[in-house]
N, C-alpha and C positions, 0 to 999 in steps of 0.2 A: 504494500500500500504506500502514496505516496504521500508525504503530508504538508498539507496546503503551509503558508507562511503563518496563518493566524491557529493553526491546528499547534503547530512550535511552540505559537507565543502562549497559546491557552493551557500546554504541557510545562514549559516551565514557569507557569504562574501559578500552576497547581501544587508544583516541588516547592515553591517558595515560601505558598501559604499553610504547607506542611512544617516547617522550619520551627515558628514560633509557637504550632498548637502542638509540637513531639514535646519545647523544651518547658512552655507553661504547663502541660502537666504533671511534668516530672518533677517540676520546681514544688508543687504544691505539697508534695509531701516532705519537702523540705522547710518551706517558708510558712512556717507555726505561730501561733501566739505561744508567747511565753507562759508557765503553768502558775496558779501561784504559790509566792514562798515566801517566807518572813526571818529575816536575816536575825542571827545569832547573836547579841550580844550591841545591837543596833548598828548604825550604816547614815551616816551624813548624806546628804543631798542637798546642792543646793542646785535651786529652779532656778534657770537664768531666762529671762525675757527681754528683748529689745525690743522698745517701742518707741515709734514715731508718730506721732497725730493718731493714737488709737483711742481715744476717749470713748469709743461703742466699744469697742472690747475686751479692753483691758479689765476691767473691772473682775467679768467673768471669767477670764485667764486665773488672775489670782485667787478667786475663791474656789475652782476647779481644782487650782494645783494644790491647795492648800486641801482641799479633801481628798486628793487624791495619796494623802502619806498614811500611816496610823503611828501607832505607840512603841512604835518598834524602828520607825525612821527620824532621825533629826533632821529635820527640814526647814529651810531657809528658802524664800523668795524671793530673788534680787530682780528689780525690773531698773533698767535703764533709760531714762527720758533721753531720747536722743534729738532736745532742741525742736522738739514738739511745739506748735503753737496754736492747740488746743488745749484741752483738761485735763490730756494724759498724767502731769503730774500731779497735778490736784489731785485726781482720785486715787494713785496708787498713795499718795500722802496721808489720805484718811482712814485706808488700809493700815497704813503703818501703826497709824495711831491704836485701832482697835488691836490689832495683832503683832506682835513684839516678831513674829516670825519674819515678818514683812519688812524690806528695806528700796525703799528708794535712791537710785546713785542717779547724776548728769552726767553728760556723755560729754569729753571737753572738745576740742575743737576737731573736724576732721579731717588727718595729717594730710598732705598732699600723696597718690598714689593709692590709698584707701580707698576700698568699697566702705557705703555705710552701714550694712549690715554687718559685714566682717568685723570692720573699727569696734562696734558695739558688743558684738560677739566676743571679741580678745578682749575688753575692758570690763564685759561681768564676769570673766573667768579668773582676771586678776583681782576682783572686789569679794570672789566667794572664799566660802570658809570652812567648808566640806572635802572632802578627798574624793567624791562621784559629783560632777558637773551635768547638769541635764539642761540642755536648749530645747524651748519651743518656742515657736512665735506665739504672737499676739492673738493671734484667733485658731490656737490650738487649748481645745478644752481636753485636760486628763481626765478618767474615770477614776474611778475608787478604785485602790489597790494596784494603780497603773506602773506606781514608781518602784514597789517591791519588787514587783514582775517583772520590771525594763533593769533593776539590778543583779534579781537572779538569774536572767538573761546572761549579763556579763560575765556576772561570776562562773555560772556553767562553761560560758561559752570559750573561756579564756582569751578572748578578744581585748581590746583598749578601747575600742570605739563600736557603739553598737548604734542603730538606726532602724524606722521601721515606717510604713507610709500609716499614717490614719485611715479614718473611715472620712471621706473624701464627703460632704455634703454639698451635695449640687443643688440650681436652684433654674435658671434659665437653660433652654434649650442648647444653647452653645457651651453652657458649663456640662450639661450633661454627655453631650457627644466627645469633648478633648478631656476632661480632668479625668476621668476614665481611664485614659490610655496610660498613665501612668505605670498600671499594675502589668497592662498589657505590653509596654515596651520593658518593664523590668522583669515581669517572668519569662517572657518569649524570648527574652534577647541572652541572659545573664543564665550562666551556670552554677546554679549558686554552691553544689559539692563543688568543684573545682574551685569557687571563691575563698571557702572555708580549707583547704587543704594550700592555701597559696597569700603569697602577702601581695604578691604583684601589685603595680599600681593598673595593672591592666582591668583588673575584677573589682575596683576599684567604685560602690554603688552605695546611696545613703539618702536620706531625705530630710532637707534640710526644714523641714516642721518640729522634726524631734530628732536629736541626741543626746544619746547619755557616753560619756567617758570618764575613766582613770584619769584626776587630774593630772599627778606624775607622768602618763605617758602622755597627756595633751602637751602640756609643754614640751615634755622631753622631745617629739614632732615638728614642735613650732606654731601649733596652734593655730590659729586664724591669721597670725600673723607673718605665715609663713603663704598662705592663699589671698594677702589682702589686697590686692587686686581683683581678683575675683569675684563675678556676682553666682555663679554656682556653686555653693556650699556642698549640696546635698554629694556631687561627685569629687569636686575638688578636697574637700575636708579628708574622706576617706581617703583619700589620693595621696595626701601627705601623711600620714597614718603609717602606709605602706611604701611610701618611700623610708619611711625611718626606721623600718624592718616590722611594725606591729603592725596585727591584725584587726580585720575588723569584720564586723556580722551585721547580719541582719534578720528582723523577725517579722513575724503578723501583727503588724500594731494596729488593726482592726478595732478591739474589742480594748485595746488600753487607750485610745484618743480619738478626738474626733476637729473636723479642721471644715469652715468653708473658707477653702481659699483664694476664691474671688468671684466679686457680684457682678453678676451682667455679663453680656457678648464682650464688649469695649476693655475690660477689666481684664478677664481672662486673656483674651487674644494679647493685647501689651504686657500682663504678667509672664506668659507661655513665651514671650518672644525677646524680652529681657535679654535670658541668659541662654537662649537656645545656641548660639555660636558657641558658649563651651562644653555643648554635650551632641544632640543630632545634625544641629547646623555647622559644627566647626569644619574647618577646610577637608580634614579627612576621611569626615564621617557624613558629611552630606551627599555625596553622590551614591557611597553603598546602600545610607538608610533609605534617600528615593528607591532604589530600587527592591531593598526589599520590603519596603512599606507600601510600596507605591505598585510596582507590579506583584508582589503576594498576595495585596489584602485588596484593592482596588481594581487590578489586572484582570482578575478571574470575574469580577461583572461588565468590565467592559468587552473582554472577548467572549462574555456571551451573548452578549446584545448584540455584538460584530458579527458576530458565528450565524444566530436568528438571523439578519437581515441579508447576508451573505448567501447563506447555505443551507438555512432551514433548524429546526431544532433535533430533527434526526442524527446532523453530523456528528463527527466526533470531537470537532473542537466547541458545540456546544454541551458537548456532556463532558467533556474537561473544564470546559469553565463554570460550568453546574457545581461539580464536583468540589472546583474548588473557591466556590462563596459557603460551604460547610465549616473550615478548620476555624476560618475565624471566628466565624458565630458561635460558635460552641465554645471555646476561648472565652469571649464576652459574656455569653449565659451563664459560665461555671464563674466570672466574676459577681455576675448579680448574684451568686447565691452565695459565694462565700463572703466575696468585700462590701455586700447589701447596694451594689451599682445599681443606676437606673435601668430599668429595660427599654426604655426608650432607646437609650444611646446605644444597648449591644444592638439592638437589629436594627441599626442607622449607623453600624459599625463603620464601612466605607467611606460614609460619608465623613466621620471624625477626623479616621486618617489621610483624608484629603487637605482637608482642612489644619492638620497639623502639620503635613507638608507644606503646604503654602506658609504658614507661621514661619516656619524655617527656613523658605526660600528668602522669604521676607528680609528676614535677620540678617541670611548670608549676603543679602547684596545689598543692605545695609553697610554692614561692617566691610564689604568692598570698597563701599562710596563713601566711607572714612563719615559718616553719618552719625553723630552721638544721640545716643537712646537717655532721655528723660524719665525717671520713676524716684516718686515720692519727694520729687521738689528738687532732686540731682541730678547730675546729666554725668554719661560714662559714656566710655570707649569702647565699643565692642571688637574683638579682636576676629 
């Protein structure tokens, strides 16, 4: 038999969209919620928060984090006003008052070369007073008993640095379709036994909503201030972790936090597109990820709608490209049922990672045309 050019395209878009539904299910019984446990003899923590103009959220950050310890954790909540010019410090000020656990620090000027988030991030790490340092942002709410669970993660894990995505609260149609994809380019992509058997900076995966680290090996690393340039935390952090020989993990932070993070189409899309040049957009990772985002998960509807109007639905390259709009969706449903995702956005799956490609063509030619990208009142350099 001989096969037509779109019969080709429709066979290796079908291998493609195999790719990330062989490694997200294999990942799944790797990438667990932590069990719970209640450390020996008690265990410091202190919650670090950066916050800029969060006066809606902040509030519930702190009273979040602050239930989320028990009797058995020393807990500190440092939030850092990073030159806010809203309420942000007012409120976490009234905090203070009621709750001795509570500290508000100012964030002092920020040095030339600094990201703002990073700057903020190294300066609550030098203000805490715990030996386990936990980051979340501003509108990362912990659950009860989240902090025990994210320590005896570490401990188990014998990792320095552990991380793990929340339970992602969508709210518009364009946050439902892209903030999804999240789970879907980190288990589809990312091996995560191999991550755990390797310190490489190559496996190198985290989410910068939540971390917890070994203070001693945060610094011994370099801390934030070894990435402060950087507006990727979530990859970069890890990345220096493992360049200074420690490991690092990750878990199901599902059922330990919960996060929206960000309102509206307009929001999302500028937040997704920030830092995308140092993770799918960067120079060498954008043209593999088109293609295997773009012809795996995309490819197999369009050569089937090609194949129909070409050749009928008898062909073979529309029963390949049939074949293969299955591996993702199924991908996506088994998110809805573990990471509680919308179902809306798994069966509008194509359309997300369309749409996330374009975010990232975005960026890259962006950061071509020497373009600085604006967020939270700063303007950066996209590399």
């Amino acid at each position: 038999m001989i096969l037509t050019p779109i019969t080709w395209l429709a066979l290796v878009a079908l291998l493609l969209s195999l790719l990330p539904f062989l490694m997200f299910f294999k990942n799944l019984k790797d990438y667990l919620p932590p069990p719970e446990w209640r450390p020996v003899g008690g265990t410091g923590v202190s919650v670090l928060i950066p916050a800029r103009d969060e006066e809606g959220a902040i509030g519930e950050a702190i009273a979040a984090a602050l239930a989320a310890g028990n009797d058995a954790i020393d807990l500190e909540v440092v939030v850092l006003d990073d030159h806010s010019t809203d309420q942000t410090a007012r409120i976490v000020r009234e905090w203070s008052v009621r709750d001795s656990r509570v500290r508000l620090k100012e964030a002092p000027e920020l040095p030339p070369g600094w990201c703002g988030k990073q700057h903020a991030c190294w300066v609550l790490a030098n203000r805490a007073r715990h030996g386990l340092l936990l980051w979340i942002d501003a509108d990362v709410r912990l659950e009860p008993g989240s902090i025990s669970r994210l320590a005896g993660f570490l401990d188990r894990s014998g990792a320095a640095l552990v991380s793990g995505v929340p339970r992602q609260i969508t709210g518009t149609l364009v946050e439902q379709l892209l903030i999804p994809l999240i789970h879907f380019v980190l288990l589809g992509f990312l091996p995560i036994d191999r991550m755990r058997k390797s310190v490489s900076p190559a496996y190198a995966s985290g989410c910068g909503q939540l971390f917890l680290a070994r203070r001693d090996a945060y610094f011994a690393a370099g801390g934030h201030e070894a990435i402060r340039a950087t507006l990727h935390d979530g990859i970069n952090l890890p990345k220096a972790f493992r360049r200074a020989g420690l490991a690092t993990d990750l878990c199901d932070a599902t059922p330990l936090a919960r996060c929206r993070m960000y309102h509206g189409a307009g929001q999302t899309w500028k937040g997704l597109a920030k830092n995308a040049t140092e993770g799918l957009a960067s120079n060498g990772m954008i043209l593999p990820a088109t293609l295997l985002l773009g012809l795996g998960q995309v490819g197999p509807w369009v050569v089937m709608v090609v194949a129909l109007m070409r050749e009928g639905n008898g062909s073979l390259a529309f029963a390949l490209g049939w074949l293969g709009t299955f591996p993702g969706l199924l991908v996506r449903l088994a998110g809805v049922k573990r990471f509680g995702q919308p179902v809306v956005g798994a069966l509008l799956h194509p359309v997300g990672v369309l749409l996330l490609l374009v975010i990232q063509w975005q960026a890259r030619v962006m950061a071509w045309m020497g373009i600085r990208f604006a967020w939270r009142g700063r303007s950066y350099t996209q590399t």
